[in-house]
TORKOL-4160 file (C-alpha; in steps of 0.2 Angstrom, whole numbers, padded with zeros to 4 digits, m for minus):
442
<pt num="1" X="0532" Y="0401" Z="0559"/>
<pt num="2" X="0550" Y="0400" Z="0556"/>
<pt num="3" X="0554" Y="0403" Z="0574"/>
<pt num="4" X="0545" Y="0391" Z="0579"/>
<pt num="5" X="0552" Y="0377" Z="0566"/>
<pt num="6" X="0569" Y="0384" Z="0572"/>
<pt num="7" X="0565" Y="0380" Z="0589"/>
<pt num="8" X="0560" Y="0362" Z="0585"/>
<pt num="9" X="0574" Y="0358" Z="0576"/>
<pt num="10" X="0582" Y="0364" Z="0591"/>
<pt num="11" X="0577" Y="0351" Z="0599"/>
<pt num="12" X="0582" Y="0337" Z="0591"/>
<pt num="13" X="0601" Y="0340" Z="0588"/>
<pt num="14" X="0606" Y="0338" Z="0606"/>
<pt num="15" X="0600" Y="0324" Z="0609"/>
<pt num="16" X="0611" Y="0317" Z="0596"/>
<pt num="17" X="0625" Y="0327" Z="0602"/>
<pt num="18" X="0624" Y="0321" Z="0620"/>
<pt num="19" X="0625" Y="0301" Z="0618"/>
<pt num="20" X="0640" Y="0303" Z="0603"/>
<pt num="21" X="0650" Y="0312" Z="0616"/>
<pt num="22" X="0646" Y="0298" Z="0630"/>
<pt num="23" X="0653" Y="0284" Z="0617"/>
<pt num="24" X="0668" Y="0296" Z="0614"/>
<pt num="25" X="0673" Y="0293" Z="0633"/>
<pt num="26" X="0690" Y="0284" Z="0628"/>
<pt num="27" X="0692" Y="0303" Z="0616"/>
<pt num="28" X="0687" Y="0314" Z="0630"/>
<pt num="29" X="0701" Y="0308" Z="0642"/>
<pt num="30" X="0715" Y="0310" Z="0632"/>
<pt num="31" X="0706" Y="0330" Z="0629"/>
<pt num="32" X="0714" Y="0346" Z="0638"/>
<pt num="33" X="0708" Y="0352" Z="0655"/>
<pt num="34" X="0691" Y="0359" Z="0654"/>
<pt num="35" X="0686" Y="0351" Z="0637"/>
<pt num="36" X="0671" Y="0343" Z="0644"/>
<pt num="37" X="0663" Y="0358" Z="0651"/>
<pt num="38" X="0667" Y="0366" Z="0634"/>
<pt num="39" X="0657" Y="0354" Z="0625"/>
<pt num="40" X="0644" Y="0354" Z="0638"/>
<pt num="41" X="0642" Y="0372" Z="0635"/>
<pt num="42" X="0642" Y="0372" Z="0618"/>
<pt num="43" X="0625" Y="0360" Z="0616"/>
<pt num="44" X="0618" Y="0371" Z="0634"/>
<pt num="45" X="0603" Y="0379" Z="0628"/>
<pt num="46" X="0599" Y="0390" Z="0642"/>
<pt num="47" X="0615" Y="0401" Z="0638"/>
<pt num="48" X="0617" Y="0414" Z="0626"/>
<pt num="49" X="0621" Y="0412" Z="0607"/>
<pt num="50" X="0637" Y="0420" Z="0608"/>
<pt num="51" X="0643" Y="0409" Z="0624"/>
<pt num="52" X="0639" Y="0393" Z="0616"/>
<pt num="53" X="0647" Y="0399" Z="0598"/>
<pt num="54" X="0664" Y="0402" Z="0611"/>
<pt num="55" X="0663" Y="0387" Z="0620"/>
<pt num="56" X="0660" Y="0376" Z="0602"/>
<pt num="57" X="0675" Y="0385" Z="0597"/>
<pt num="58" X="0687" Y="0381" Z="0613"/>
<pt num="59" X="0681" Y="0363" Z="0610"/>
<pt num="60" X="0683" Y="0360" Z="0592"/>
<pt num="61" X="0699" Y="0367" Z="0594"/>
<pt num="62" X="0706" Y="0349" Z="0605"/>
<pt num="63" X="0716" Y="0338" Z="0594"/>
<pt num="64" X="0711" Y="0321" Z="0590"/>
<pt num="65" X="0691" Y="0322" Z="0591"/>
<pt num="66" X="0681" Y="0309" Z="0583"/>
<pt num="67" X="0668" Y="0312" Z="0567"/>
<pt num="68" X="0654" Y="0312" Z="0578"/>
<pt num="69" X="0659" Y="0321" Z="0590"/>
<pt num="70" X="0664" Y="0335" Z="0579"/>
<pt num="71" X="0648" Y="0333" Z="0568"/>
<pt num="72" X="0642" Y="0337" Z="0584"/>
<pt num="73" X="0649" Y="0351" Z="0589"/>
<pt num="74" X="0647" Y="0360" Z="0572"/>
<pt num="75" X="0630" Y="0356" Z="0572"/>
<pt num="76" X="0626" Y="0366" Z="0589"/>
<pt num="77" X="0639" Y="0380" Z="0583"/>
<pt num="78" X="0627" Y="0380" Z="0569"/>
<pt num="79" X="0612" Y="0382" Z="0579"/>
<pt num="80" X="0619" Y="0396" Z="0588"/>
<pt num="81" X="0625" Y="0404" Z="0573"/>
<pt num="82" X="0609" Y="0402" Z="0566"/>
<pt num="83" X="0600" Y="0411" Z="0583"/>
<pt num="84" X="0611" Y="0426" Z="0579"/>
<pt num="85" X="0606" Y="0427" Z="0560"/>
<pt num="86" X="0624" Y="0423" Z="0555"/>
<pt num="87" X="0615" Y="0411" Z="0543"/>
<pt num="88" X="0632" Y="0411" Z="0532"/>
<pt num="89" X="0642" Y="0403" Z="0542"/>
<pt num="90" X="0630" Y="0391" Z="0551"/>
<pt num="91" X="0629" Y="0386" Z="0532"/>
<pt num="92" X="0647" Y="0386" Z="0533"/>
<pt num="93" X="0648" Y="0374" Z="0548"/>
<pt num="94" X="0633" Y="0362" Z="0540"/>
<pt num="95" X="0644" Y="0361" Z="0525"/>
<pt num="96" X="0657" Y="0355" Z="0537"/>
<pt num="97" X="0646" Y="0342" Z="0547"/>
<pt num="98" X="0639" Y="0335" Z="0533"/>
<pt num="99" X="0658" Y="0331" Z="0523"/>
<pt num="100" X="0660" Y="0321" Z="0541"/>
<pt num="101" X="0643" Y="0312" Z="0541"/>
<pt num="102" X="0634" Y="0315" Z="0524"/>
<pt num="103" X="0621" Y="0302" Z="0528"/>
<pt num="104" X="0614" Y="0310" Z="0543"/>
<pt num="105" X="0599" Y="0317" Z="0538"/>
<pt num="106" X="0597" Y="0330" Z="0550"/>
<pt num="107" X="0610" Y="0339" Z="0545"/>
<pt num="108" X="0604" Y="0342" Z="0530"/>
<pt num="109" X="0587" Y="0347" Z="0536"/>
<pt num="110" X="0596" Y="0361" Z="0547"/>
<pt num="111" X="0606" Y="0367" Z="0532"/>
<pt num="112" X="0588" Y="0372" Z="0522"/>
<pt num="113" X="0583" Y="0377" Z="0537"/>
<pt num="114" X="0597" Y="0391" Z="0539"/>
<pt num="115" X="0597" Y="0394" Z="0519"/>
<pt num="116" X="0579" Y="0398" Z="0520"/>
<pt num="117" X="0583" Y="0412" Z="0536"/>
<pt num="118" X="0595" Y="0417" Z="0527"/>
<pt num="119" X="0586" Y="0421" Z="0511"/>
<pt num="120" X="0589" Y="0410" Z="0500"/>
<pt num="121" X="0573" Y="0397" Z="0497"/>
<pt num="122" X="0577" Y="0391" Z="0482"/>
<pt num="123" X="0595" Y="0385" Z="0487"/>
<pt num="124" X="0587" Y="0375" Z="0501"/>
<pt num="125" X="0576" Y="0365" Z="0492"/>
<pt num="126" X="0591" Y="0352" Z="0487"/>
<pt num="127" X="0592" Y="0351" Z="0506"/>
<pt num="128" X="0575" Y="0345" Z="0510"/>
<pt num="129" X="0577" Y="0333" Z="0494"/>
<pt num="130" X="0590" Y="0324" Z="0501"/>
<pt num="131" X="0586" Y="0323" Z="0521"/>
<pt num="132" X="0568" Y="0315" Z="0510"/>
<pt num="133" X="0578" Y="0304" Z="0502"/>
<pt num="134" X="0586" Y="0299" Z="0517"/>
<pt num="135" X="0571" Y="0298" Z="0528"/>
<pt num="136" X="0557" Y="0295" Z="0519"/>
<pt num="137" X="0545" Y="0293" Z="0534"/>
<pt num="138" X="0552" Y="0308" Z="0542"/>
<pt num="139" X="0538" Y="0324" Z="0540"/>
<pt num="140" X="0549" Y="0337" Z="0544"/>
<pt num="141" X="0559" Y="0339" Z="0527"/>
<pt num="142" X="0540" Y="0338" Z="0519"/>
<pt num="143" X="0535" Y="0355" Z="0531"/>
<pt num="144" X="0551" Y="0365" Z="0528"/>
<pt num="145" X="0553" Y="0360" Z="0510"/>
<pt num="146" X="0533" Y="0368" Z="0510"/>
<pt num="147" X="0539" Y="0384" Z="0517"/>
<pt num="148" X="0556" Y="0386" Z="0505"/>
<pt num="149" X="0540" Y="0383" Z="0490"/>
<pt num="150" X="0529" Y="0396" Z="0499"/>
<pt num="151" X="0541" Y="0405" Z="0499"/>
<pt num="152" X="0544" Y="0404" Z="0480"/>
<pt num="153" X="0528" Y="0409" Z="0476"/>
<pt num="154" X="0525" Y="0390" Z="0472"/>
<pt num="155" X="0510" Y="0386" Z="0482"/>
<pt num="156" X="0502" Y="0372" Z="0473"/>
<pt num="157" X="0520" Y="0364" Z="0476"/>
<pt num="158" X="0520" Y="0368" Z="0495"/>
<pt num="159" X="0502" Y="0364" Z="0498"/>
<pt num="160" X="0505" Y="0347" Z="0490"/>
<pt num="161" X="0520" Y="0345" Z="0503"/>
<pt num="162" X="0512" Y="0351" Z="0518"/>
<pt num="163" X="0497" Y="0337" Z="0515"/>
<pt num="164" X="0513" Y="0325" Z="0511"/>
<pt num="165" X="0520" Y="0330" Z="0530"/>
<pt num="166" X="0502" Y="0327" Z="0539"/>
<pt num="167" X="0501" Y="0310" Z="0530"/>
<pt num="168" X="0515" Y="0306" Z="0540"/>
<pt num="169" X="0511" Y="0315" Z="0557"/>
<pt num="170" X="0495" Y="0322" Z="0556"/>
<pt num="171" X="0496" Y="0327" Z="0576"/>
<pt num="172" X="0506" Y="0344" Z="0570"/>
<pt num="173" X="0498" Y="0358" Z="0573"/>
<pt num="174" X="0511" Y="0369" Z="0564"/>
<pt num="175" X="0507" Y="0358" Z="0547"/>
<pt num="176" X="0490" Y="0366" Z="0547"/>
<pt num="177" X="0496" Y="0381" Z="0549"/>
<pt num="178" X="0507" Y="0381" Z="0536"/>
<pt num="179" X="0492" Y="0374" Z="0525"/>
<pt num="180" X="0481" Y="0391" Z="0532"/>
<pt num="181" X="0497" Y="0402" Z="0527"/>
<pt num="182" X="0496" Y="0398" Z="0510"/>
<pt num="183" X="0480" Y="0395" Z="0506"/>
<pt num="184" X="0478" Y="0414" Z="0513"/>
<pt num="185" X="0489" Y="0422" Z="0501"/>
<pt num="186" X="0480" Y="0413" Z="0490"/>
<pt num="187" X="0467" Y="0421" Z="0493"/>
<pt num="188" X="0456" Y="0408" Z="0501"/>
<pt num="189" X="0453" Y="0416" Z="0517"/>
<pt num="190" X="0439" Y="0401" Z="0523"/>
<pt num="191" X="0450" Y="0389" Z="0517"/>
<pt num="192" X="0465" Y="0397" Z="0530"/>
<pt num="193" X="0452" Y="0399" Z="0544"/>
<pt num="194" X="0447" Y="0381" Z="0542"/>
<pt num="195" X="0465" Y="0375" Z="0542"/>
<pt num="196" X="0469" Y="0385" Z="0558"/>
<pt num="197" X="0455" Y="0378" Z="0565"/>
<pt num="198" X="0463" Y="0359" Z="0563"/>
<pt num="199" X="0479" Y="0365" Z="0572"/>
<pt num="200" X="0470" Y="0373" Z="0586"/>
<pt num="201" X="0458" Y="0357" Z="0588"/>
<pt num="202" X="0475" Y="0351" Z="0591"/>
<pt num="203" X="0483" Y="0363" Z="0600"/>
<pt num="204" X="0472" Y="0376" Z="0608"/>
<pt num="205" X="0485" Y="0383" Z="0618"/>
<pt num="206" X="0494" Y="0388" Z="0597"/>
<pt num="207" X="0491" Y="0409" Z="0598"/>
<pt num="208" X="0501" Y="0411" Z="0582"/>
<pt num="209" X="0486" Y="0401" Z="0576"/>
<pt num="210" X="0475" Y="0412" Z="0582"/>
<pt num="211" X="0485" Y="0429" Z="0576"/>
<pt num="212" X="0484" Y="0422" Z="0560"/>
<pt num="213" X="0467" Y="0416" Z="0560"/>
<pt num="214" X="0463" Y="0435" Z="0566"/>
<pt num="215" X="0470" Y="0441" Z="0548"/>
<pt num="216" X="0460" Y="0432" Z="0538"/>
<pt num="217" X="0443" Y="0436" Z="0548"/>
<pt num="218" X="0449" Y="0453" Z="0544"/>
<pt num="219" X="0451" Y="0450" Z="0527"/>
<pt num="220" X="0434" Y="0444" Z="0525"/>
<pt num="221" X="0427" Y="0461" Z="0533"/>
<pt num="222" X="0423" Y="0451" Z="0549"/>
<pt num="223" X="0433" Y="0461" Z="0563"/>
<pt num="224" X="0419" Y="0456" Z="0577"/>
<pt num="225" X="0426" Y="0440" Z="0576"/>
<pt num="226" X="0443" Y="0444" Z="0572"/>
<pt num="227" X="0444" Y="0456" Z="0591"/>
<pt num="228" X="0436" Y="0442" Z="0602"/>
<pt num="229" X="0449" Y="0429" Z="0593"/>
<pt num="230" X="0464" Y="0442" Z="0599"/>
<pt num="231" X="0455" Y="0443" Z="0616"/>
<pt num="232" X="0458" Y="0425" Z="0617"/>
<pt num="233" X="0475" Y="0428" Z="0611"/>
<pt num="234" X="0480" Y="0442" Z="0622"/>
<pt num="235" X="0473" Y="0432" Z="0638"/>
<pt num="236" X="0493" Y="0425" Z="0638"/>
<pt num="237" X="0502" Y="0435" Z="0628"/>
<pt num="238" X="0501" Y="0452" Z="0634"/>
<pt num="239" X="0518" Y="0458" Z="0629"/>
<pt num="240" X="0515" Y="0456" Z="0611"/>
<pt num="241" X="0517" Y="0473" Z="0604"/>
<pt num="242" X="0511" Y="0462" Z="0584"/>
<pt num="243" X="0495" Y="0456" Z="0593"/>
<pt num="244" X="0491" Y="0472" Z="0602"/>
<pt num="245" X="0492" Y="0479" Z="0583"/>
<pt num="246" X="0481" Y="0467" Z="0577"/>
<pt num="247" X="0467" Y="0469" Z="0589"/>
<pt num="248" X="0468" Y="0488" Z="0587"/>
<pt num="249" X="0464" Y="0485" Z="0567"/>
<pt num="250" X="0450" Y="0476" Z="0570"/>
<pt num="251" X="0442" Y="0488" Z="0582"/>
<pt num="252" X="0446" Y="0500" Z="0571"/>
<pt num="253" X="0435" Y="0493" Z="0556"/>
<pt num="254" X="0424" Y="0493" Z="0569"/>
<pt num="255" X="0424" Y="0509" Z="0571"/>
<pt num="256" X="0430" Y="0510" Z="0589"/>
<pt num="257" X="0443" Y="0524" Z="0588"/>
<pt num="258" X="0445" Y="0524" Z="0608"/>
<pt num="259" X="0449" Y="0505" Z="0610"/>
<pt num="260" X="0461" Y="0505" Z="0593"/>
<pt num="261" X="0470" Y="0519" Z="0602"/>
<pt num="262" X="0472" Y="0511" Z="0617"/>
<pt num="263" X="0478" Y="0495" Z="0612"/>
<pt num="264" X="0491" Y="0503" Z="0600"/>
<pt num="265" X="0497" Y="0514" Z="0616"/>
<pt num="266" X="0499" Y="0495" Z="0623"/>
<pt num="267" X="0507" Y="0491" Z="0608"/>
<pt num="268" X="0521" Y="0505" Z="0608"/>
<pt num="269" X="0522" Y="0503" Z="0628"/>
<pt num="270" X="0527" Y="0483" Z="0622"/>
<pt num="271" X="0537" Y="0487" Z="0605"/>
<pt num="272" X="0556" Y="0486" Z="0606"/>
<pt num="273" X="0566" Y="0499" Z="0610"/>
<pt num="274" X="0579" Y="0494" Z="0595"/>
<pt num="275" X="0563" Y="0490" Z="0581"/>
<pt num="276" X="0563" Y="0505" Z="0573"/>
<pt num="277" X="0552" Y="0503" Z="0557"/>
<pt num="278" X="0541" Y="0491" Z="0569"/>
<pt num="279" X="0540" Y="0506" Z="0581"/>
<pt num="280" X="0536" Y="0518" Z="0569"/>
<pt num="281" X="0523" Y="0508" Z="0561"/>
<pt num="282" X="0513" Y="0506" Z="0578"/>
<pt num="283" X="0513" Y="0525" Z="0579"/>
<pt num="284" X="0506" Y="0527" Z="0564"/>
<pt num="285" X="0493" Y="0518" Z="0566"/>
<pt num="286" X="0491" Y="0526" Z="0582"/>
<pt num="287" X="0491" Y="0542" Z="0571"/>
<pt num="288" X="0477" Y="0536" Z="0562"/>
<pt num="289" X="0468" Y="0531" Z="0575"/>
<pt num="290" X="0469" Y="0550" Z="0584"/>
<pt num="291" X="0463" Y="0557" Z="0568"/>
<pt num="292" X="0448" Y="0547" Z="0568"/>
<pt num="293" X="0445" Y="0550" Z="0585"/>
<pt num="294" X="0446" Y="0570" Z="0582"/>
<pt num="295" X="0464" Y="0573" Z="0591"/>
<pt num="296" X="0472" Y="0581" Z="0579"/>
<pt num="297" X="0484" Y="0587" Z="0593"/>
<pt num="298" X="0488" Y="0569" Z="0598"/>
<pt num="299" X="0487" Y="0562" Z="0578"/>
<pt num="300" X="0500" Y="0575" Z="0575"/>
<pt num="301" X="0513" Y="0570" Z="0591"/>
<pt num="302" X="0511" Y="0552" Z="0586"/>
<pt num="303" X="0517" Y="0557" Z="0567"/>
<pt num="304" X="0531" Y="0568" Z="0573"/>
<pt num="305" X="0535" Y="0553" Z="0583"/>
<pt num="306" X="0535" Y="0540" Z="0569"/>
<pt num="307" X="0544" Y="0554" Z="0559"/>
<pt num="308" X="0559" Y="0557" Z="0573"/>
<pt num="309" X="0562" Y="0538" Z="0571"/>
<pt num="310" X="0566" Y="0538" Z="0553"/>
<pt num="311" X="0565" Y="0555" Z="0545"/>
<pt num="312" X="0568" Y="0548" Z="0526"/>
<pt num="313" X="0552" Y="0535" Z="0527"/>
<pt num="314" X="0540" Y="0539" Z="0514"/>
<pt num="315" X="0527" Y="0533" Z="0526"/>
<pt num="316" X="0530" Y="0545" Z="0541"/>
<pt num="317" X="0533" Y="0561" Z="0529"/>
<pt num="318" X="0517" Y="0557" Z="0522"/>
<pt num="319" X="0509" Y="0552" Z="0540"/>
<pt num="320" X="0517" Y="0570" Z="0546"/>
<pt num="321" X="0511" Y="0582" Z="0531"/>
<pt num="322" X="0494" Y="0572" Z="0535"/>
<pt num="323" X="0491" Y="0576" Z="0554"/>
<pt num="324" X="0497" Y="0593" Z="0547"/>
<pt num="325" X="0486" Y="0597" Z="0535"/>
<pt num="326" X="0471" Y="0590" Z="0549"/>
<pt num="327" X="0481" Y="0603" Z="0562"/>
<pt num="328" X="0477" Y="0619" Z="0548"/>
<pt num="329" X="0497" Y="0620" Z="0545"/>
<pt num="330" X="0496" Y="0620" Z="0526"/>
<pt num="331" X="0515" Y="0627" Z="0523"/>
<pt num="332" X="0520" Y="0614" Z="0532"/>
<pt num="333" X="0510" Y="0598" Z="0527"/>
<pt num="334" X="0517" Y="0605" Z="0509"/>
<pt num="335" X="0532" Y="0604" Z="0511"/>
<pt num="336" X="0533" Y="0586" Z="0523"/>
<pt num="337" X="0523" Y="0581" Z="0504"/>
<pt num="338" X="0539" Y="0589" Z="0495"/>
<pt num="339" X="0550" Y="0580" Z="0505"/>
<pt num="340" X="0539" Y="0565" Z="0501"/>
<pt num="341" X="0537" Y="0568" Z="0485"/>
<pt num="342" X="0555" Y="0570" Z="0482"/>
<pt num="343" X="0560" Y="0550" Z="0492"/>
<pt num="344" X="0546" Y="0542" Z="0480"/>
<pt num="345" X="0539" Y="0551" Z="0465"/>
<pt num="346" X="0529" Y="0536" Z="0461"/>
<pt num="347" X="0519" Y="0535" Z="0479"/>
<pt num="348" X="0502" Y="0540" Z="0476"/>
<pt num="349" X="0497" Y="0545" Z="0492"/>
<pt num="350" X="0513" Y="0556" Z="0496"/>
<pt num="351" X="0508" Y="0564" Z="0478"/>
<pt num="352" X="0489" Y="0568" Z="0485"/>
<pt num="353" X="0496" Y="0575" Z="0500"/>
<pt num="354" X="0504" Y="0588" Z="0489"/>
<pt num="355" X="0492" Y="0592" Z="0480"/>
<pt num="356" X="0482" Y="0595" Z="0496"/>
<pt num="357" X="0494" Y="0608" Z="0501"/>
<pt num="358" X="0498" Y="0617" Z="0488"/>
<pt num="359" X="0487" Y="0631" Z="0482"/>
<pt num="360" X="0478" Y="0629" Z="0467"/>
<pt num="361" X="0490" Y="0629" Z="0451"/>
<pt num="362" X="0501" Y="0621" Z="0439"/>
<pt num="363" X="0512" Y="0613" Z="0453"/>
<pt num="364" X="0495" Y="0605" Z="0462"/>
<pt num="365" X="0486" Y="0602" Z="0444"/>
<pt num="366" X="0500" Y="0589" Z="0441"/>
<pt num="367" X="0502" Y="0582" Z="0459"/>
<pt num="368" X="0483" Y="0580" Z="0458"/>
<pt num="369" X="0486" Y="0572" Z="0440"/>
<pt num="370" X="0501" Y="0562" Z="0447"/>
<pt num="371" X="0488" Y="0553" Z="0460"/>
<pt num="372" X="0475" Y="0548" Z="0449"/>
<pt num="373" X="0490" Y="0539" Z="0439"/>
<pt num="374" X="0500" Y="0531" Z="0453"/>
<pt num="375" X="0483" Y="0524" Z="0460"/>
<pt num="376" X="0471" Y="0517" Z="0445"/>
<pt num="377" X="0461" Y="0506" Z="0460"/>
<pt num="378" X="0462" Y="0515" Z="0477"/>
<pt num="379" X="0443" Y="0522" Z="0476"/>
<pt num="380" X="0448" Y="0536" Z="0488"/>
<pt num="381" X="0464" Y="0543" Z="0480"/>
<pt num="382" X="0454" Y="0543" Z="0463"/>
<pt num="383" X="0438" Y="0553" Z="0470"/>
<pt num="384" X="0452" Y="0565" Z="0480"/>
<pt num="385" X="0462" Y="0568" Z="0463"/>
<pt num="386" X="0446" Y="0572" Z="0454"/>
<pt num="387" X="0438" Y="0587" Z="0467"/>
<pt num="388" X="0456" Y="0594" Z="0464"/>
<pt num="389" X="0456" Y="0595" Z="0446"/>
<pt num="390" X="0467" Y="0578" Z="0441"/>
<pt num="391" X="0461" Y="0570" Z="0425"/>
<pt num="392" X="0458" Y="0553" Z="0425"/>
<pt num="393" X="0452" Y="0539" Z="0415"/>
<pt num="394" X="0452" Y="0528" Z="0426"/>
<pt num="395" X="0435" Y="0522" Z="0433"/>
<pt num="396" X="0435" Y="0521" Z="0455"/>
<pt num="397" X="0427" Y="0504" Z="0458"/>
<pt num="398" X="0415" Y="0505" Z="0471"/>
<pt num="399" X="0423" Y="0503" Z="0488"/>
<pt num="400" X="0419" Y="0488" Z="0500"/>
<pt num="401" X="0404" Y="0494" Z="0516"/>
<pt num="402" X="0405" Y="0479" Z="0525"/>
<pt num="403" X="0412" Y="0486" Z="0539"/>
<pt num="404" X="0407" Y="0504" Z="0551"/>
<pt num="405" X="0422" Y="0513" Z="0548"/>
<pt num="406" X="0423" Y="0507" Z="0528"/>
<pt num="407" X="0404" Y="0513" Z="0526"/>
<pt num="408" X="0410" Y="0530" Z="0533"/>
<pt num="409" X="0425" Y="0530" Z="0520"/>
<pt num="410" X="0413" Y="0526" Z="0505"/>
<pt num="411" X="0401" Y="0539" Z="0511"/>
<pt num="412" X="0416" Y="0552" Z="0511"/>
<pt num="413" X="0420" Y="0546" Z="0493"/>
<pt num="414" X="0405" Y="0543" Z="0487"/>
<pt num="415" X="0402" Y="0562" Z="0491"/>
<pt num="416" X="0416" Y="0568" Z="0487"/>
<pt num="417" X="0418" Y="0559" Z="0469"/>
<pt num="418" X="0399" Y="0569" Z="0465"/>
<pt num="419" X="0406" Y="0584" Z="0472"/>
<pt num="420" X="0396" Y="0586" Z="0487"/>
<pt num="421" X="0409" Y="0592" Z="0499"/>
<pt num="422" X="0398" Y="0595" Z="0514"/>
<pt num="423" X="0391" Y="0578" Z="0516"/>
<pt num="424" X="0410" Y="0573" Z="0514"/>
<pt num="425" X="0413" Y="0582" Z="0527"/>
<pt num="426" X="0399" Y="0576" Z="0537"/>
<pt num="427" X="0402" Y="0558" Z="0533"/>
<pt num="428" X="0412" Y="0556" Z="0549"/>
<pt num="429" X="0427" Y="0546" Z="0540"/>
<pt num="430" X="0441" Y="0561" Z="0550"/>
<pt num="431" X="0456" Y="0550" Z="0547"/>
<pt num="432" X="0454" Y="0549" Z="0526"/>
<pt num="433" X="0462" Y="0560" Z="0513"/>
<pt num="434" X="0445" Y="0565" Z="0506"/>
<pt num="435" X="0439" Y="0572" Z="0523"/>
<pt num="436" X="0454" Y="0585" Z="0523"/>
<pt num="437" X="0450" Y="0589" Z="0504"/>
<pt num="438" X="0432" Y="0590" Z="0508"/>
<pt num="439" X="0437" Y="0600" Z="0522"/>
<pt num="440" X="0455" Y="0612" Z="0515"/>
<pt num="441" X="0446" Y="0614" Z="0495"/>
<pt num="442" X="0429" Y="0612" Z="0494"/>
């Protein structure tokens, strides 16, 4: 989303830069050799970040430059600045635009824009305001001021302003998915379909749309739907490492272990070199996937994987002591879990893989204890930390079956949780926790 509003805004500062410099003419004659090309490389979008950022300096270093033409040039250093994530010092250049020209509405629009990328919603809000106030009829200010509120956690607010922004153009397709955004972390996954619907009515070439529109049929255990809308999505965006991801989920639900695995090998093939956490949460997954499938040699290279990428990650110790334990190396999965255990003595999941791999005793009564606690709602943690001796209150809520692969989870809990450890182990669910204790303690 915010790529995408980057790019837009993009779009709209050179083509003020570029007249302001041809009224400069009298200004650019009496420049040094060379300036000219220097400012046309500064607003040239084709060339890299740091290649423009250089060229803006060389020409904002010629004496004598007019206001506008320097309010133009600080605004495409910005830009570039921006691009690179040096959202500080775009700010830092908007700041000085804006003392030059503190009318032009634009600028102040840029300046939320690069507050917002650079964490900092709440100071961008004055922004939007005043590029509003400035340009009342203008939509833009409405939609990024909608995200900085989103972004808040002030979602009445930013649903409110997203509405205000289609009153004004209501042939943006990104409005509506901002409206989808919101109204999904809200909860209301029909309303979010609906609203991605409107901006692919309008924009049916829009696969962010889709992506998104994919979460939420997910979210409302309807992964049929969610796979042929990342079909559709995929049919053009074949390097998408995110969306190979996605599709992979919803095959999984499904229970189609071989297609998850497959499109979460694509996923890796397509993730970037330098992404490491991304990297490692594909493999993961793909970990997951094996397990499910029955590879526990292959579960147990992708977790080593995932683990060689970031050894101090909760997530990939836990990962690793899991494929582990699946493999028959105890020793091993216990002390991955120690390691675990050790990074984040809260994590719930990390604690039940200890317990898993101790032997039964005082250190595995209290892991087993330590899970029930850290996890008072996850069904299967509960009904794990139960067969191994953990006390708990706490009552496991019935988990959801309206998918394959979660009616083979709450199979394995439900047997499991009545202490009927061979039908856990029959139930099929290979890639949960309970299988293994169903499988390692019965």
């Amino acid at each position: 989303m915010r790529l995408a509003r980057l790019r837009r805004l993009l779009l709209l500062m050179p083509l003020v830069l570029a007249p302001v410099l041809g009224r400069d003419a009298a200004a650019q004659d009496s420049q040094p050799e060379g300036w000219s090309t220097d400012a046309f490389l500064c607003r040239d979008l084709k060339l890299e970040p740091p290649l423009r950022i250089e060229a803006c300096a060389r020409a904002l270093d010629a004496p004598s430059l007019s206001a506008k033409v320097r309010v133009g040039l600080l605004s495409q250093r910005a830009m570039a600045l921006d691009e690179l994530g040096d959202y500080g010092k775009a700010i830092q250049d908007y700041d000085s635009a804006i003392v030059l020209t503190p009318s032009d509405p634009y600028l102040f629009l840029n300046r939320g824009v690069a507050k917002v990328r650079g964490g900092k919603p709440a100071e961008a809000l004055a922004d939007y305001d005043e590029a509003i106030r400035l340009k009342p009829d203008w939509h833009l200010p409405y939609f990024d001021r909608a995200v900085a509120l989103s972004d808040l956690g002030r979602r009445a607010e930013a649903l409110a302003d997203y509405q205000r922004a289609l009153d004004r153009n209501p042939d943006d397709a990104w409005i509506f998915v901002g409206q989808g955004d919101v109204l999904a972390a809200s909860g209301d996954q029909a309303g979010a379909i609906a609203a991605y619907d409107q901006a692919l009515k309008l924009r049916p070439d829009l696969d962010k749309a889709r992506m998104r529109r994919a979460k939420a049929l997910l979210r409302l255990d309807r992964p049929q739907e969610a796979v042929a809308e990342m079909d559709r999505a995929l049919e053009d965006a074949t390097g998408n490492a995110e969306w190979w991801r996605l599709r992979a989920e919803a095959k999984f639900a499904l229970a189609d272990f071989a297609g998850a695995i497959a499109d979460l090998q694509h996923a890796v093939e397509h993730a970037a070199e330098n992404a490491r956490g991304p990297r490692a949460a594909i493999l993961r997954d793909l970990a997951l996937a094996q397990l499910a499938a029955g590879d526990t040699a292959a579960a147990d290279t992708s977790a080593q994987q995932a683990l060689a990428l970031a050894e101090k990650d909760t997530a990939n110790l836990v990962l690793a002591a899991q494929t582990a334990l699946a493999a028959g190396a105890i020793d091993q999965a216990a002390e991955l879990a120690r390691r675990a255990v050790a990074l984040q003595p809260g994590d719930a999941r990390a604690q039940a893989m200890l317990a898993l791999g101790l032997a039964p005793g005082d250190e595995a009564e209290r892991a087993a204890q330590a899970t029930a606690d850290f996890a008072p709602e996850d069904p299967e943690l509960l009904a794990l930390a139960r067969h191994l001796g953990g006390r708990s209150d706490h009552v496991a809520p019935r988990p959801s079956q309206a998918t394959p692969a979660k009616k083979m989870l709450a199979a394995c809990i439900t047997s499991l949780a009545t202490a009927n450890a061979a039908a856990a182990r029959e139930s099929g669910a290979t890639w949960s926790l309970c299988w293994l204790a169903a499988g390692i303690k019965p």
